[in-house]
C-alpha positions in Angstrom: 0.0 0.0 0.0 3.2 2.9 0.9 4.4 1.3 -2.3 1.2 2.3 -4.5 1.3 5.7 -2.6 4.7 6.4 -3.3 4.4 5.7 -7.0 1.3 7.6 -7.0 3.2 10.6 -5.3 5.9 10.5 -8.0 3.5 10.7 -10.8 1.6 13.0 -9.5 4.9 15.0 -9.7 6.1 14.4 -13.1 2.6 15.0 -14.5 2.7 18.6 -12.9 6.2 19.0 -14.2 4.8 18.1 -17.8 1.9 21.0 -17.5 4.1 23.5 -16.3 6.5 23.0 -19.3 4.0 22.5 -22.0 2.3 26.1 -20.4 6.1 27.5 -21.1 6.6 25.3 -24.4 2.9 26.7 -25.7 4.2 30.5 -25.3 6.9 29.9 -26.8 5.3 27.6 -29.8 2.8 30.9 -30.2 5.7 33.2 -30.7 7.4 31.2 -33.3 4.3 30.7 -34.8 4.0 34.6 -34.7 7.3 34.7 -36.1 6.8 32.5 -39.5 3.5 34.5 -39.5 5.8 37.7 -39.7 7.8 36.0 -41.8 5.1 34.9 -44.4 3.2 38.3 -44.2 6.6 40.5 -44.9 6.8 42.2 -41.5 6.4 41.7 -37.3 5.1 44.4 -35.3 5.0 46.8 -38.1 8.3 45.7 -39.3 9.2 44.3 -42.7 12.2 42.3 -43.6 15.4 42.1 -41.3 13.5 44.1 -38.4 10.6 41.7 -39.1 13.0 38.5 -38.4 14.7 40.2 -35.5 11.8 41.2 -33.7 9.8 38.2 -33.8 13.1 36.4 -32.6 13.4 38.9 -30.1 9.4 38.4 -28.8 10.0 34.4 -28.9 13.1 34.7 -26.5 11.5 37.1 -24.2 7.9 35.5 -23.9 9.2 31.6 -24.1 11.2 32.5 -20.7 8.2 34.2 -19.0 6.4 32.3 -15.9 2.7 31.1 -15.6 2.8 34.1 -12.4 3.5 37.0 -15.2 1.7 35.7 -18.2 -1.5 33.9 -17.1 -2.0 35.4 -13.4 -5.3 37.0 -12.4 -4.9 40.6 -12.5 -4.6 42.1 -8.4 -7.8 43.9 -7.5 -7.9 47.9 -7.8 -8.2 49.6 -5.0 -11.2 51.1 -3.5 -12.2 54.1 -6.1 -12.8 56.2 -2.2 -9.6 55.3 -1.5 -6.9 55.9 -4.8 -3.6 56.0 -2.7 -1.3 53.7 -3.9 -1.7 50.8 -1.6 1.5 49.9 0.6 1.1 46.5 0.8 1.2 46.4 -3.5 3.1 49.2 -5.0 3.8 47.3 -8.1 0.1 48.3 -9.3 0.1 51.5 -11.5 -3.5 52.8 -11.2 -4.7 55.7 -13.6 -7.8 58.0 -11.3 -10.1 60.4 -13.2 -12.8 61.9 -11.1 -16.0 64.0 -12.8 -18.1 65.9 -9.9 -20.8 68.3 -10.4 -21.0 71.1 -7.7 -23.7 73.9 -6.9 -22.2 77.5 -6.1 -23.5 80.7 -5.6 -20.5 82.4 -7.5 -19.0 80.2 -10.8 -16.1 82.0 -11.5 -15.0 82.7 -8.3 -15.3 79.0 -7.1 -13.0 77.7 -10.3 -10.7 80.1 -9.9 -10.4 79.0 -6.0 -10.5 75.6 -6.8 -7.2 76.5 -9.7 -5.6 78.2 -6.9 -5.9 75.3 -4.4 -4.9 72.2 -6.7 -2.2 74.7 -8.1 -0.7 74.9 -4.4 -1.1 71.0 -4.2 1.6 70.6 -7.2 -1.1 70.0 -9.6 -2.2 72.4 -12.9 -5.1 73.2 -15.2 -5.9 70.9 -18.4 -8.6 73.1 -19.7 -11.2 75.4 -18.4 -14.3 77.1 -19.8 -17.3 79.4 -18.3 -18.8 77.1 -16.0 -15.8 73.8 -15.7 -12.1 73.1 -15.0 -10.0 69.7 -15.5 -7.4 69.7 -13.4 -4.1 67.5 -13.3 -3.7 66.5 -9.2 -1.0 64.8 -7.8 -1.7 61.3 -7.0 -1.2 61.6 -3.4 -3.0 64.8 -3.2 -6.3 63.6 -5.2 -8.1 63.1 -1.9 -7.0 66.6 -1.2 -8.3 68.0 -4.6 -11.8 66.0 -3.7 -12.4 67.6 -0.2 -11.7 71.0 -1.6 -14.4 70.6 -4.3 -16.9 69.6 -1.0 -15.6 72.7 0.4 -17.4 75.0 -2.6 -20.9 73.8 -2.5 -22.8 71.2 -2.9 -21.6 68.5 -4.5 -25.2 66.6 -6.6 -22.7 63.7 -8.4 -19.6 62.2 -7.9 -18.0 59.8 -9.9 -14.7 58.5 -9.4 -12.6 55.7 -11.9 -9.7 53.6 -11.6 -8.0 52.0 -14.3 -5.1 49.5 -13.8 -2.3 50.1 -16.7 0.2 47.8 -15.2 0.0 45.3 -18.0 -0.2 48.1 -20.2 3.2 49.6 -19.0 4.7 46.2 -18.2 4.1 45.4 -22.5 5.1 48.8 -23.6 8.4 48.2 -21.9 9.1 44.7 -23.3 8.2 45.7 -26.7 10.1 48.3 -26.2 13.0 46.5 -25.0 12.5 44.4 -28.3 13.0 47.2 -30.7 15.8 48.7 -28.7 17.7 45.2 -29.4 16.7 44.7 -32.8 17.7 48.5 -33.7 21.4 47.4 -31.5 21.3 43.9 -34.2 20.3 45.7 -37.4 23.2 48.6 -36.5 25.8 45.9 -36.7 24.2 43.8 -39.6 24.6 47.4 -41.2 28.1 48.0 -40.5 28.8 44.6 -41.9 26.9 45.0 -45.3 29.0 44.7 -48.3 26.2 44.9 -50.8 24.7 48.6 -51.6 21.4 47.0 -52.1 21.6 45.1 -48.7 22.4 48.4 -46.8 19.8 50.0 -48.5 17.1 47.5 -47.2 18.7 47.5 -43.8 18.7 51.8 -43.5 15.1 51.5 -44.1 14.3 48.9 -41.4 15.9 51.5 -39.2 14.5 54.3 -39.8 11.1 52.5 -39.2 11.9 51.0 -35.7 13.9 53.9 -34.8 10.5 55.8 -35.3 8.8 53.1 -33.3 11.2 53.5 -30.8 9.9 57.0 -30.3 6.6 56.2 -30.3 6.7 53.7 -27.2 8.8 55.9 -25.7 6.1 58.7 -26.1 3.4 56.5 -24.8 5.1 55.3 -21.9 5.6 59.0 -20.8 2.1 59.8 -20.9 1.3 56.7 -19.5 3.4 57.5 -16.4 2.5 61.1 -16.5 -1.3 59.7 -16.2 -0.4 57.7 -13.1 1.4 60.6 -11.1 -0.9 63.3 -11.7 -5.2 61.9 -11.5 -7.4 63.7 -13.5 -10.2 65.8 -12.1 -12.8 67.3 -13.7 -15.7 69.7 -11.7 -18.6 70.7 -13.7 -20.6 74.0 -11.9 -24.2 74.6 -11.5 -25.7 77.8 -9.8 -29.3 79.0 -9.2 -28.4 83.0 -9.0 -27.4 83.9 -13.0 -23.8 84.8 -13.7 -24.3 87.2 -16.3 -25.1 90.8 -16.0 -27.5 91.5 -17.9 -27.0 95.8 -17.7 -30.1 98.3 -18.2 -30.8 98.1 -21.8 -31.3 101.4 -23.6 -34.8 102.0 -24.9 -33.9 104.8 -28.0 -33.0 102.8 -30.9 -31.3 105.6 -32.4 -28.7 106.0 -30.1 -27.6 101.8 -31.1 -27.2 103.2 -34.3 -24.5 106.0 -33.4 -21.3 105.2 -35.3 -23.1 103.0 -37.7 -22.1 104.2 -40.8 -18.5 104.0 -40.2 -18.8 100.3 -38.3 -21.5 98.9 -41.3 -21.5 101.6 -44.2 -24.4 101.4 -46.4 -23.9 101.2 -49.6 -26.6 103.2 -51.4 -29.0 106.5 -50.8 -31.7 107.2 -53.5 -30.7 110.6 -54.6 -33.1 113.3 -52.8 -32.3 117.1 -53.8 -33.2 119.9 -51.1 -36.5 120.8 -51.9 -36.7 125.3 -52.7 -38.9 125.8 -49.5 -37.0 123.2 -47.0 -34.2 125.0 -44.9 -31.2 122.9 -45.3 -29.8 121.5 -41.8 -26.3 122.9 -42.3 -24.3 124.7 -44.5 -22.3 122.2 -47.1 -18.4 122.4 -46.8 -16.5 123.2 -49.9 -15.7 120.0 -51.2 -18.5 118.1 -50.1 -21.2 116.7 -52.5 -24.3 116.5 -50.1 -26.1 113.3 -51.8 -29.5 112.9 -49.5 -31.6 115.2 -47.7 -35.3 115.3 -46.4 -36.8 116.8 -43.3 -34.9 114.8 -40.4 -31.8 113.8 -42.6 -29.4 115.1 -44.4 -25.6 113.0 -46.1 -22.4 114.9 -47.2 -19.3 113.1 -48.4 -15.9 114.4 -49.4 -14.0 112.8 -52.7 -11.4 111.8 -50.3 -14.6 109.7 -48.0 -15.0 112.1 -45.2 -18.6 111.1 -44.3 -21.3 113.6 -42.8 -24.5 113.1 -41.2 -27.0 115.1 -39.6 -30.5 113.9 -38.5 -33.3 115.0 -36.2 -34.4 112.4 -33.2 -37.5 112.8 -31.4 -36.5 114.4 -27.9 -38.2 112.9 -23.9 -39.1 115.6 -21.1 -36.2 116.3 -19.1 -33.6 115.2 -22.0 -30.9 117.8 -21.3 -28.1 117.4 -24.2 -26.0 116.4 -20.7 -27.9 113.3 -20.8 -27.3 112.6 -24.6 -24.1 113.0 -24.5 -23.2 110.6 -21.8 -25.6 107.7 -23.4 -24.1 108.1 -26.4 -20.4 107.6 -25.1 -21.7 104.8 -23.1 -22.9 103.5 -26.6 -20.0 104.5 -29.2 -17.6 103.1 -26.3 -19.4 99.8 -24.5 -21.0 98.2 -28.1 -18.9 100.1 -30.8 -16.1 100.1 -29.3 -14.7 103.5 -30.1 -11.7 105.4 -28.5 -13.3 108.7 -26.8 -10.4 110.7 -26.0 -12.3 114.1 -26.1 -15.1 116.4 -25.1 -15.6 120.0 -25.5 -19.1 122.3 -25.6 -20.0 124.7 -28.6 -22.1 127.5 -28.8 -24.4 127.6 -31.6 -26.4 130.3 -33.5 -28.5 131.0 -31.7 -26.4 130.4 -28.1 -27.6 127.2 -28.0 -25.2 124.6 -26.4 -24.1 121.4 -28.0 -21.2 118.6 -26.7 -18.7 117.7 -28.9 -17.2 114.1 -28.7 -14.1 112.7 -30.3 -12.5 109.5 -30.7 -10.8 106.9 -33.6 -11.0 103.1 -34.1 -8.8 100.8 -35.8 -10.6 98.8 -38.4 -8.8 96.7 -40.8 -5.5 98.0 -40.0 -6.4 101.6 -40.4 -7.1 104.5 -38.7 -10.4 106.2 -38.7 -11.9 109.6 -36.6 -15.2 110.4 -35.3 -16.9 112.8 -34.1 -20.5 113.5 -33.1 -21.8 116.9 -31.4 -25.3 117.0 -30.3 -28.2 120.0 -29.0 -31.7 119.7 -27.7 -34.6 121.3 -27.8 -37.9 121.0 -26.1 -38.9 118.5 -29.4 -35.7 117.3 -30.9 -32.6 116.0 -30.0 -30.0 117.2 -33.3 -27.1 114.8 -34.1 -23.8 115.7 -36.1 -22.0 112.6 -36.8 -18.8 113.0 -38.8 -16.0 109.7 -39.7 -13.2 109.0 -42.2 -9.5 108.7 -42.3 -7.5 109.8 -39.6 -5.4 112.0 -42.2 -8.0 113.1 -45.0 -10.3 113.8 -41.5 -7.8 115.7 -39.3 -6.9 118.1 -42.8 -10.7 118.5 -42.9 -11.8 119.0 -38.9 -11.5 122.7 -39.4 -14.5 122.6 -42.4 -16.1 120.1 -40.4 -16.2 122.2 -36.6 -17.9 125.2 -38.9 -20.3 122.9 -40.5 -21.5 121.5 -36.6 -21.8 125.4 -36.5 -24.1 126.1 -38.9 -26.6 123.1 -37.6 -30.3 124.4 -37.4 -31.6 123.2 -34.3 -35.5 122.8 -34.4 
């Protein structure tokens, strides 16, 4: 009976040992296999010829020595997604974290620029960032950190944190790395010993292409590591009070339409002659073709395109030309963005008073000046509006001032 058991034992042995080296004989069967696939197909692992040959050699010997532990071994389980600190006890793991919360906050640009500041101060940097989210690189060690600042902000309505585990990942970029880097060492010296033209020709080639491998693994293996060091958060923000100002809008239309001709010039104006009986609105400058007039308007232009226009608006109780004059440098300046660098007062015929405004803009690489001037009365507010070419307008200006002279104010 101890003899049946001990024969028993010793098979029991020998049959193991058989598995174990037909597990180790099949990896290596598959990459010789791999390799007369390579061989048949013109290439291995995107190389053709000699590179071909030498890396499929190259794969055989590495995976034909590997272990059942490292090729057939149930991957480790990740740590808790609560918890992403690399655990102690396994620090072989490489885990990659990305986090996505969604936070309520009273104030939205404050609270990302806060939250910048604080991952900033934890090592970490900004990814990308628009009105209302951030995605932040953190510091693996500091990711907890990151996650109890976001609490800190408001209220956090979803949370949703991810590990991924890249060690096989990292552990195959680096063999087939490896590979390349030995093949590239083998195909150097089967260059240097190359007597044919043709044969160094063929063997530059296979080079060049796992040289640019090469970089390529390289490059992945960086921003694989880079991935693992520093966890990616993203915060999306939500808030119930709006974020916009939404200003006092301005209820006279024709005050949007200050500084339009020069911003959106139109094109064509029926021709309309001054009718016998109709006083015209201002005396014509010499050199100016005045090409449209009727009762509230009135267009001038100079051969050099010095523009003029003069129109009557419809005046409210209590609109002092004060009051015109500051809405319409809060227009020309907030939605046309002029430059208005000056402001003087006129006298009129008639001593009436009316504010003069200057300023420029640049459009399409050039200069241009305007001016406007305005005067009340108890009906009308009267508008002088004047643009063109900083030079051809400056060499005019004196023309022009005596023309905002001669408006007739109703």
């Amino acid at each position: 009976m101890c003899r049946f058991n001990f024969t028993l034992s010793v098979f029991f042995v020998v049959f193991c040992a058989f598995v174990l080296c037909g597990c180790q004989d099949m990896d290596a069967q598959l990459a010789v296999r791999d390799s007369r696939m390579a061989e048949f197909k013109g290439g291995y692992g995107g190389f053709g010829g000699y590179g071909g040959a030498l890396y499929a050699s190259e794969y055989a010997k590495r995976y034909s020595t590997m272990t059942v532990s490292e090729s057939e071994a149930e991957p480790e389980m990740l740590p808790e997604a609560e918890s992403p600190e690399v655990d102690p006890a396994r620090p072989e793991r490489l885990v990659v974290y990305n986090a996505v919360a969604n936070v309520v906050v009273q104030n939205i640009s404050q609270s990302i620029a806060q939250l910048k500041s604080s991952v900033a101060a934890m090592g970490g940097y900004m990814q990308q960032m628009t009105s209302n989210s951030i995605t932040l690189k953190v510091p693996v060690k500091r990711f907890m950190d990151a996650l109890t600042e976001v609490e800190k902000l408001g209220e956090v309505t979803h949370k949703d944190i991810k590990g991924t585990d890249v060690t096989e990942q990292m552990r195959d970029l680096n063999i087939r790395l490896a590979n390349a880097e030995n093949v590239l060492g083998r195909l150097t010296k089967l260059l240097e010993r190359a007597d044919k033209v043709e044969d160094a020709i063929k063997i530059e080639k296979e080079l060049e292409r796992i040289t640019e491998t090469i970089e390529l693994l390289k490059g992945k293996i960086a921003h694989l590591k880079n991935s693992v060091a520093f966890s990616t958060l993203t915060v999306h923000f939500n808030s119930p009070v709006p974020q916009k100002d939404i200003g006092i809008k301005i209820p006279f239309y024709w005050v949007h339409g200050l500084g339009t001709g020069l911003t959106e010039p139109v094109e064509d104006y029926p021709y309309s002659g001054s009718s016998p009986w109709r006083k015209a609105l201002f005396e014509l400058p010499s050199g100016y073709v005045k090409y449209y007039e009727d009762s509230y308007n009135a267009r001038a232009m100079s051969a050099e395109g010095v523009m003029i226009h003069v129109h009557y608006e419809r005046n409210y109780k209590g609109g002092e030309v004060e009051f015109w004059a500051t809405l319409a440098r809060r227009v020309l300046v907030g939605e046309k963005v002029f430059s208005i660098d000056k402001r003087d007062e006129l006298e009129l015929k008639g001593k009436t008073k009316a504010v003069f405004l200057t300023g420029s803009k640049e459009i399409g690489m050039k200069q241009y000046e305007y001016l406007i001037a305005l005067a009340t009365s108890k009906k009308y507010v009267t508008v002088f509006e004047a643009w063109g070419p900083l030079e051809q307008f400056e060499e005019d200006r004196p023309k022009i001032e005596e023309a905002v002279k001669s408006m007739r104010v109703r």
